[in-house]
ZAGUMI-457913 format. One record per residue (C-alpha): residue in one letter; x, y, z. Coordinates in steps of 0.25 Angstrom, whole numbers, always signed. Example, Ala and Ser with C-alpha at 12.3 -4.5 7.8 and 13.67 -1.06 7.14 Angstrom:
! ZAGUMI-457913
(rec "A" (+49 -18 +31));
(rec "S" (+55 -4 +29));
END
This chain:
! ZAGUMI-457913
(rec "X" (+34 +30 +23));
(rec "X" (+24 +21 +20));
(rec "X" (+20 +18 +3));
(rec "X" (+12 +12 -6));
(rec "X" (+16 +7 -19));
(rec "X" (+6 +6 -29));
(rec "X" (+9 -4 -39));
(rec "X" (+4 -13 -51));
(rec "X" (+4 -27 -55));
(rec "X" (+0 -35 -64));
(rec "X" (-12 -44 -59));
(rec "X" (-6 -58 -60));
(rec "X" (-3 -70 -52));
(rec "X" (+13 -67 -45));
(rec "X" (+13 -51 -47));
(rec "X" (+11 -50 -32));
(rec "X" (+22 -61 -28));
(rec "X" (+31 -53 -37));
(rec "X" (+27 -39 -30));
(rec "X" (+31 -45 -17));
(rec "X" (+45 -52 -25));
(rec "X" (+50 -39 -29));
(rec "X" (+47 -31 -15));
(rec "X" (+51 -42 -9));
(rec "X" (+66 -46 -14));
(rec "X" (+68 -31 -15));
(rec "X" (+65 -30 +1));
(rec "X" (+52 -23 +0));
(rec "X" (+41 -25 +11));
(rec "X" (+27 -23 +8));
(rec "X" (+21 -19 +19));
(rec "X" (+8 -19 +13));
(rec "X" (+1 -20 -1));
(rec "X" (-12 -21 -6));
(rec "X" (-12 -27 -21));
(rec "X" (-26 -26 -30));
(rec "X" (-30 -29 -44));
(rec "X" (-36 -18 -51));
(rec "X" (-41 -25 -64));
(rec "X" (-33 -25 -78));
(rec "X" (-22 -34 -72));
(rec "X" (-17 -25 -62));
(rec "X" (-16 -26 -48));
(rec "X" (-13 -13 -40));
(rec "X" (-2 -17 -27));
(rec "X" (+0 -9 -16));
(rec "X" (+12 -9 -9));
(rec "X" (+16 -3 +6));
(rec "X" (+32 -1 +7));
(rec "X" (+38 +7 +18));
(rec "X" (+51 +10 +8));
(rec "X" (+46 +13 -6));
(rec "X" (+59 +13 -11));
(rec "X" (+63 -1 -12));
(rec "X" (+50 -4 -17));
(rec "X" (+50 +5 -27));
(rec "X" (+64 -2 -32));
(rec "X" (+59 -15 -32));
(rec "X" (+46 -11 -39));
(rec "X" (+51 -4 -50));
(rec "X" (+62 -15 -53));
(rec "X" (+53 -27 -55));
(rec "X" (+45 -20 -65));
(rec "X" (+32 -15 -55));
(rec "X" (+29 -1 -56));
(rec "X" (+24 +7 -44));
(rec "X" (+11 +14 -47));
(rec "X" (+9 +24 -34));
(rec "X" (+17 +27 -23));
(rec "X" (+10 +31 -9));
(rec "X" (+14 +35 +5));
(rec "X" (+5 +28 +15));
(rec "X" (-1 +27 +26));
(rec "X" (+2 +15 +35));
(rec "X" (-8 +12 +47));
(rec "X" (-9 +2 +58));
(rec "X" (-22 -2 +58));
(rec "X" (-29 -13 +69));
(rec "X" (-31 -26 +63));
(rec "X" (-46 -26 +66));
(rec "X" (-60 -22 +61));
(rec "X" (-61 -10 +59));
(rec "X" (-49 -3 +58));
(rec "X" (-47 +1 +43));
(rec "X" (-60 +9 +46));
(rec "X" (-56 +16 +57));
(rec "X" (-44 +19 +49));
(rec "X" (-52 +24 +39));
(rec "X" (-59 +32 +45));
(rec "X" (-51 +40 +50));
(rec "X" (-44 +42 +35));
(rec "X" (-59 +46 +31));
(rec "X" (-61 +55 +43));
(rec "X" (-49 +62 +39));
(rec "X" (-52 +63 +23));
(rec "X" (-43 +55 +20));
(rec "X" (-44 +47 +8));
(rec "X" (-36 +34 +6));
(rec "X" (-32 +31 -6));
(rec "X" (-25 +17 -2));
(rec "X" (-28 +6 +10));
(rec "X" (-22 -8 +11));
(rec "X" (-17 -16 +23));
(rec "X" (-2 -17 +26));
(rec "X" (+6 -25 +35));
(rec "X" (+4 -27 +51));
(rec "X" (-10 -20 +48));
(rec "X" (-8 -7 +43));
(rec "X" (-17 +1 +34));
(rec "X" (-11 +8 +21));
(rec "X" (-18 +19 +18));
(rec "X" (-14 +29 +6));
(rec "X" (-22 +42 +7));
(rec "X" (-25 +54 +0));
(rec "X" (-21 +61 +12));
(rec "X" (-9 +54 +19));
(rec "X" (-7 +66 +30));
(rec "X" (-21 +66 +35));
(rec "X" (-22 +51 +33));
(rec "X" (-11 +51 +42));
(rec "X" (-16 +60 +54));
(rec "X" (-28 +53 +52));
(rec "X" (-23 +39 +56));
(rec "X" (-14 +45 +67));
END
């Protein structure tokens, strides 16, 4: 299964490096993430990790808390114009809301939803 940490940093120069130290030496692979700041020092991350476990472990022992936890959706999209909204499109025809959507690895689309079920007969 497929998730998506939320998490929070503080908005500073080497937070990021030490997200990626933590997960890192604990053996952790981001498959994808999408990182912003929101204002007031923060910066909201999110990560995708195919074994939330681990993460979790390495997470909570250096101190960062996890904010939300998500099952996801991870699609291949073509690396081309176009294709994001042809996946859209087919979420919105099936109203389907998404809630999340960054890029992953190897070209693959991230979506949370508030629907997962019919997000995911949507796409197949």
């Amino acid at each position: 299964m497929a998730t998506d940490l939320t998490i929070e940093l503080d908005d500073r120069p080497g937070e990021l490096a030490r997200l990626g130290d933590v997960l890192g030496k604990s053996g952790v692979n981001i498959a994808g993430f999408c990182a912003v700041t929101r204002g007031g020092g923060v910066a909201e991350v999110h990560l995708l990790v195919e074994d939330a476990a681990p993460a979790f472990e390495a997470l909570q022992g250096a101190g960062i808390a996890i904010t939300e936890e998500q099952e996801v959706i991870v699609h291949a999209v073509d690396d081309r114009p176009g294709a994001l909204g042809e996946v859209a499109h087919r979420l919105g025809e099936a109203a389907v809301n998404i809630t999340t959507a960054y890029l992953a690895t190897s070209t693959r689309l991230v979506l949370a939803a508030d629907n997962l079920a019919n997000a995911r007969d949507a796409l197949d």
